[in-house]
N, C-alpha and C positions, 0 to 999 in steps of 0.2 A: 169535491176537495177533501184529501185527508188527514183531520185533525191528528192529535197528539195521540199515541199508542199506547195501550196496555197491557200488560200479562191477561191474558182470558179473551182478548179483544176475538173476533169472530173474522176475517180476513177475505173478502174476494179476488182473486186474483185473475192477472190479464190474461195468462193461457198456461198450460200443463210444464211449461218445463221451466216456472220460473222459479221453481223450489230448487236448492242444492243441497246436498245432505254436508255434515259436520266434516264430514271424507273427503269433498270436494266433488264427488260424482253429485248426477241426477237425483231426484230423491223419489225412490217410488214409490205404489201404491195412489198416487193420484190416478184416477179416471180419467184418460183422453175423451171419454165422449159427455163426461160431468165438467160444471162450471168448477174450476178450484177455487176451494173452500181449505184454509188452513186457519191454526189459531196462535195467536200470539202465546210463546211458551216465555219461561224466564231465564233473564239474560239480558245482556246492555245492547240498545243499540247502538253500533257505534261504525262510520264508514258507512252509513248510507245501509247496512247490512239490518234487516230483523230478523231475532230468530222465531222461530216458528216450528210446530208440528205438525205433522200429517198425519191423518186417520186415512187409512184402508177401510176396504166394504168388512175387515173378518180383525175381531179384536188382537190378536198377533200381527197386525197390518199396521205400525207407526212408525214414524220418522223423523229424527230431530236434525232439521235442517236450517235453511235459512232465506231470505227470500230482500228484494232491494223496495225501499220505498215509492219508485217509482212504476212497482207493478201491483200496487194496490189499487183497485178499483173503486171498493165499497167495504168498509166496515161494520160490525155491530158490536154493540156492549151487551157484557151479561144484564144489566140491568134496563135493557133496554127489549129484552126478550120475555114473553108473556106468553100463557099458552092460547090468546087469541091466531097468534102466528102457525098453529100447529093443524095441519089436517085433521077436520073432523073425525075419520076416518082410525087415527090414530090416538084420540084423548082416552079410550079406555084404557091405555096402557098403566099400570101402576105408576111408570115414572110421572108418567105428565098426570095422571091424577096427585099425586104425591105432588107437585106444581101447584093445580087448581088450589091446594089443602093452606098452603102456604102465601098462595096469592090472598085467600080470606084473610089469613089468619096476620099478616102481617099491613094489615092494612094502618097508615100512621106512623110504619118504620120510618123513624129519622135519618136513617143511612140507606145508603144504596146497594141493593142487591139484586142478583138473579142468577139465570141458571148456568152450568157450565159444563162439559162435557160432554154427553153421549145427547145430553135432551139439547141445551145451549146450540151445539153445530147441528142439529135436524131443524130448530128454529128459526135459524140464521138460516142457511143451504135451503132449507126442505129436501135435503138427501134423507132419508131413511134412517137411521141409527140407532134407534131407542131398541130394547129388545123387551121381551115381556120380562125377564130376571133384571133388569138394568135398575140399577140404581140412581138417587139422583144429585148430583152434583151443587152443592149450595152454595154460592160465593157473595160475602158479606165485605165491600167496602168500607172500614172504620179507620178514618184519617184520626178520627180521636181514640182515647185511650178507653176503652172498655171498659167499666167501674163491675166488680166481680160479680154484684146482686144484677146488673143488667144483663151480662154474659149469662151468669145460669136458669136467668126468666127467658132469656132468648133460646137457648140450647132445651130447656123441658119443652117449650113452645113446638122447637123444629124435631125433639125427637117423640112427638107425639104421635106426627104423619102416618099417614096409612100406608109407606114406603122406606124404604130405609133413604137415609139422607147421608152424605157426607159435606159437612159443611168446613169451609175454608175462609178465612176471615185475610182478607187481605190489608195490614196497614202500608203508608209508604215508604216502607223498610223492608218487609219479607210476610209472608203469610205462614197460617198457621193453621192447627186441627183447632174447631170451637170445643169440640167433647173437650180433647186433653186439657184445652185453657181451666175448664172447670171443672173436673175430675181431679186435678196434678197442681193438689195447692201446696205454693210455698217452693215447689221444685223446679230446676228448670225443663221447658219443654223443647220441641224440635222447631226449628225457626227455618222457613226456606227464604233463603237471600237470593237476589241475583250471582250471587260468587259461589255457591253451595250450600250444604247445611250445615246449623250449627243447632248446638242447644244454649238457651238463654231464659231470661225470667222474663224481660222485661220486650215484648216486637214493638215497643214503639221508638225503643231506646236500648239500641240492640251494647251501647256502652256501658250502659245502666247492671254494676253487678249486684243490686238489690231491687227488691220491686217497692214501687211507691205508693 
C-alpha cells in the first residue's frame, strides 16, 4: 500500500507508459525493458495526478511529467536510503563514498535525511546512475526551524566530505540551499515552493518578512 507522498520520494511504477509529460504526450527516456523508476518532483498533487521526473541512461535525458496514484507500486524515502543498498561493486565511487562519510559522521541527527539524486535513484532502482564526477545530493528534512549556530555546525560537518555535496534542506513550505542559508546572513535567499521560486528570509514562514 502507498502511503503519503513526497517531493524526493523514489517511485516504482507499474509499466513504461504511465508517465505523461507536462505536453500531454508520453514521456520519454524511460527504459521499456527497465522497471520504471521516477521521483516525486515539486508540485501539488491534485486529481489523482503526481508529478514526477524522469531520468534517462545520459544526463540531457529528463522529463517533467506526471504519473496517477494508482500506478505506484513501491516507494522509497530519501531517508530511508543507505549505502548498504548499494552494489558492492559500485561503493568506490566518490559519490557513495562521500555517503559512507556522512552516514558516520551524522550519527544522532535528530532530523531526517538521505540521499537524493543521481546516488538516492541507483539506491532505490539499482539502475546504474552515479558516475565517478557525480556529485552528491543531500536532502535534510527540518519540520522545525533551524537555529543559525545548528545550521552552520551542520553545513562545516557536510562540507567537510571527501565529495562535493549539494545539500537541500526541505521544510513544509519549500526547500532551500543549506550553504546559502549560512553564508546569506540577514539577506533573503531563494525559496523553492510548490508554486515556483521566490526569495524570502524566513522557509518556514514563507509570510514572515523579517526572520525571527
Amino acid at each position: 500500500m502507498v502511503g503519503t507522498l513526497h517531493i524526493h520520494d523514489l517511485l516504482l511504477l507499474r509499466g513504461e507508459p504511465a508517465v505523461t509529460s507536462a505536453e500531454g504526450v508520453p514521456c520519454p527516456y524511460l527504459n521499456p525493458h527497465q522497471r520504471p523508476w521516477v521521483v516525486v518532483r515539486r508540485g501539488r498533487i491534485s486529481d489523482g495526478l503526481i508529478p514526477v521526473g524522469v531520468r534517462g541512461a545520459q544526463r540531457h535525458e529528463r522529463c517533467a511529467g506526471f504519473t496517477e496514484l494508482s500506478e505506484v507500486l513501491e516507494t522509497w524515502r530519501p531517508d530511508h536510503l543507505r549505502l548498504l543498498h548499494a552494489e558492492d561493486s559500485r561503493r568506490a565511487l566518490q559519490a557513495f563514498r562521500t555517503l559512507s562519510y556522512l552516514e558516520r559522521h551524522l550519527v544522532g541527527l535528530d532530523m531526517s535525511w538521505g540521499p537524493g539524486g543521481s546516488v538516492g535513484y541507483e539506491l532505490a532502482s539499482g539502475i546504474p546512475a552515479v558516475r565517478a564526477d557525480s556529485d552528491l545530493d543531500f536532502i535534510l528534512f527540518a519540520p522545525e526551524k533551524l537555529e543559525s549556530t545548528e545550521a552552520q555546525d551542520l553545513w562545516h560537518m557536510i562540507s567537510s566530505a571527501p565529495g562535493k555535496v549539494d545539500a537541500l534542506v526541505e521544510t513544509p513550505l519549500c526547500g532551500f540551499s543549506l550553504e546559502e542559508f549560512v553564508t546569506t546572513s540577514h539577506r533573503k535567499i531563494l525559496l523553492r515552493t510548490s508554486d515556483g521560486r521566490i526569495l524570502g528570509l524566513n522557509p518556514w514562514n514563507l509570510s514572515d518578512g523579517e526572520e525571527s
